[in-house]
C-alpha positions in Angstrom: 0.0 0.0 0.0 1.3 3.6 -0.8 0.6 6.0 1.8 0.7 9.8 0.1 1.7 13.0 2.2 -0.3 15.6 2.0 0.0 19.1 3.4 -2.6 21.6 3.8 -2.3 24.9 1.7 -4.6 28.1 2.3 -5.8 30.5 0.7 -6.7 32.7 3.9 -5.0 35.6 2.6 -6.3 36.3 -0.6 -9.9 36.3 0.6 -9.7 37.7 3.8 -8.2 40.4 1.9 -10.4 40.5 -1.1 -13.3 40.4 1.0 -11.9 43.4 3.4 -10.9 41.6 6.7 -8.1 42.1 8.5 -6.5 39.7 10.9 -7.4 41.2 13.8 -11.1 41.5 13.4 -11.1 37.7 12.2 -8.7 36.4 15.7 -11.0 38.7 17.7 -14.1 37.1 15.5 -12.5 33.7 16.1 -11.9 33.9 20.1 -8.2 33.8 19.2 -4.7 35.2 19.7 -4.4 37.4 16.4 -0.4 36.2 16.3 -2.0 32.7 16.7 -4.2 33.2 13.3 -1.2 35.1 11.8 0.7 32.2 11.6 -1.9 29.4 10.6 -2.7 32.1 7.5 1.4 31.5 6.8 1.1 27.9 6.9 3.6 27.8 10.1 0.0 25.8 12.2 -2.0 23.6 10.5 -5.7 24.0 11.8 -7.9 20.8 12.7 -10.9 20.7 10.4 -13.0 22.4 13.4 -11.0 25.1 13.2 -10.9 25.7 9.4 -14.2 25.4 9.5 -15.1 27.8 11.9 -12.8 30.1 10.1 -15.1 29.9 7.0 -18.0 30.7 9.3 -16.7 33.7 10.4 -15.1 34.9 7.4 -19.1 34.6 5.8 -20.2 36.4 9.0 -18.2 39.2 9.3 -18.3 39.9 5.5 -21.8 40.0 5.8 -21.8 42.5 8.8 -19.5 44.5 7.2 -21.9 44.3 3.2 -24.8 43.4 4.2 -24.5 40.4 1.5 -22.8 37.1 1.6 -20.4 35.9 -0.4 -21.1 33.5 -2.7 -18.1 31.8 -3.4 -16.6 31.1 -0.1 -16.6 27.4 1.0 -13.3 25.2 2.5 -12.7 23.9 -0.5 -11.8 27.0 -1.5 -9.6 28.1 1.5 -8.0 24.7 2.5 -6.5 22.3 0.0 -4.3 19.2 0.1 -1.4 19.1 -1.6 0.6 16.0 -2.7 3.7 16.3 -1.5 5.3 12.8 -2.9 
């Protein structure tokens, strides 16, 4: 049997930015140390899938607050994604 790696990539950045977040307002959103979500959006901490999504959650949320729409596009799949590293 061949057992892959995989490691998880995010896209965290790009839409929190796109969207208008900042860190801090997504950590405070979050219940969490902003240098703690600084360094899962750089890939240093890999999130469990609670936390990722939870993260999708609140990115929804606070764009939302902030529009008055949701976005559309945003799901997981879009901000976490495995990557074959064999």
């Amino acid at each position: 049997m061949v057992v892959k790696n995989y490691v998880l990539i995010n896209e965290l950045k790009h839409y929190r930015s796109k969207l208008g977040i900042t860190q801090k307002e997504l950590a405070e959103f979050l219940c969490i140390n902003p240098s703690y979500y600084n360094r899962i959006e750089k890939g240093i901490i890999t999130p469990n899938i609670k936390l990722c999504l939870m993260i999708v959650d609140a990115i929804k949320e606070l764009y939302a607050q902030k529009t008055g729409r949701r976005p559309e596009k945003i799901s997981i799949e879009r901000l976490f994604m495995l990557d074959d590293t064999d």
